[in-house]
C-alpha positions as CSV (number, residue, x, y, z in Angstrom):
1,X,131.8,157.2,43.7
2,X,134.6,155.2,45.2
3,X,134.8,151.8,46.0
4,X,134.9,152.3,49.7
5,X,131.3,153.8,49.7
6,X,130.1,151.1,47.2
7,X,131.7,148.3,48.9
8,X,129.6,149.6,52.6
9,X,127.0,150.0,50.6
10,X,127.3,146.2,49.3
11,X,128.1,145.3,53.3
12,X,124.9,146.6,54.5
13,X,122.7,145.4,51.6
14,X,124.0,141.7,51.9
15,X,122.1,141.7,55.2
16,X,119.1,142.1,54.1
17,X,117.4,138.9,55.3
18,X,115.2,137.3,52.7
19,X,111.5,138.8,52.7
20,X,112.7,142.0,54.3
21,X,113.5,145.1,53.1
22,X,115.5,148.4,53.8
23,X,114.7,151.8,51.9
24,X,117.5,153.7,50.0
25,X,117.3,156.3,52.9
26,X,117.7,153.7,55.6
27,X,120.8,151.8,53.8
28,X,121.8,155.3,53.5
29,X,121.8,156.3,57.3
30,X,123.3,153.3,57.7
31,X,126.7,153.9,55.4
32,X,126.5,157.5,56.5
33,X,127.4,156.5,59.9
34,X,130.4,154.5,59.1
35,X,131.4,156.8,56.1
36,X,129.7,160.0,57.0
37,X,128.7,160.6,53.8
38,X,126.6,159.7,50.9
39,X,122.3,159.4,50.9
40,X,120.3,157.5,49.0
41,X,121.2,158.6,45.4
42,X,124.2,157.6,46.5
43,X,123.0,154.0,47.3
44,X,121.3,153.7,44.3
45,X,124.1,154.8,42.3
46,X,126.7,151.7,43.9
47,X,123.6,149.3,43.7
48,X,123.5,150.4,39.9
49,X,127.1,149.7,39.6
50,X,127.8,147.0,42.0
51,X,124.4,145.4,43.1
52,X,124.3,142.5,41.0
53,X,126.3,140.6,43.5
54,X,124.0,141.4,46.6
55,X,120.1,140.9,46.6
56,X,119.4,144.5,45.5
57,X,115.4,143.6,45.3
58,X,115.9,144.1,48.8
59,X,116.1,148.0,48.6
60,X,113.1,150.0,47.9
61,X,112.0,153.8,47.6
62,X,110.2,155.5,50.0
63,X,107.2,154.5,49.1
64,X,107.7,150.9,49.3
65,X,108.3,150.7,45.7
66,X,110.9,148.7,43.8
67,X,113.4,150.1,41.1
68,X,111.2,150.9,38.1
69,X,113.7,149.8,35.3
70,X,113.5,146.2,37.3
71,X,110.3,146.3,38.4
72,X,109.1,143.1,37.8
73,X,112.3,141.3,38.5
74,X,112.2,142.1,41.8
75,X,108.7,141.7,42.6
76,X,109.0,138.2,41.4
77,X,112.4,137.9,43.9
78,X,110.1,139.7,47.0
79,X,107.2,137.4,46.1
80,X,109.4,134.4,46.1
81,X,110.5,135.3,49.7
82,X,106.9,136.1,51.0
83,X,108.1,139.9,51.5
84,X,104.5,141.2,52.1
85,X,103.1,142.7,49.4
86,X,100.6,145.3,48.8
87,X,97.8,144.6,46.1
88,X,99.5,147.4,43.8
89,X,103.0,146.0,43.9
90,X,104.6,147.9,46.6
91,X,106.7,146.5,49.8
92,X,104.2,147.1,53.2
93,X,106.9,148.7,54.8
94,X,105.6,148.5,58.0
95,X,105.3,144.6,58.4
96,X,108.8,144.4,56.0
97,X,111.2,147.0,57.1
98,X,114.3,146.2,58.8
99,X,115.6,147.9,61.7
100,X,118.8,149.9,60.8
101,X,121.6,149.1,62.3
102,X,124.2,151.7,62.3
């Protein structure tokens, strides 16, 4: 991984308004326009490395789920910014997803 995919990576994640969310595929799409590379394993590999300076709670699976090893870290962060919730702990992507912008 070099640090001009990690540092777009960083760019787009920082955007991320409070109590929104983007998955790993849309941050992905995202990068791969600018960088024409990279997917979401990719994404989560810079947020592994990198993300502590960016609001990484902000990315989520698929499935609206947050990263398992920091589950309940970043439920506590989504919660705090009123990112809607479902009763099982997942982002509802469809009132919390952020429009990509490539």
């Amino acid at each position: 991984m070099d640090d001009e995919y990690v540092e777009a990576v960083l760019d787009v994640v920082e955007q991320i308004p409070p109590g929104r969310v983007m998955t790993y595929g849309d941050v992905a799409e995202v990068v791969g326009a600018r960088l024409e590379r990279g997917g979401p394993r990719q994404v989560g590999a810079a947020l592994r490395v990198a993300g502590a300076a960016v609001p990484w709670w902000r990315v989520v699976n698929a499935a609206g789920e947050p990263p398992a090893h920091h589950r309940l870290a970043a439920l506590a962060e989504l919660r705090a910014e009123a990112c809607p919730l479902t009763d099982d702990g997942r982002v509802r992507l469809s009132a919390a997803r952020l429009q990509k912008k490539t």
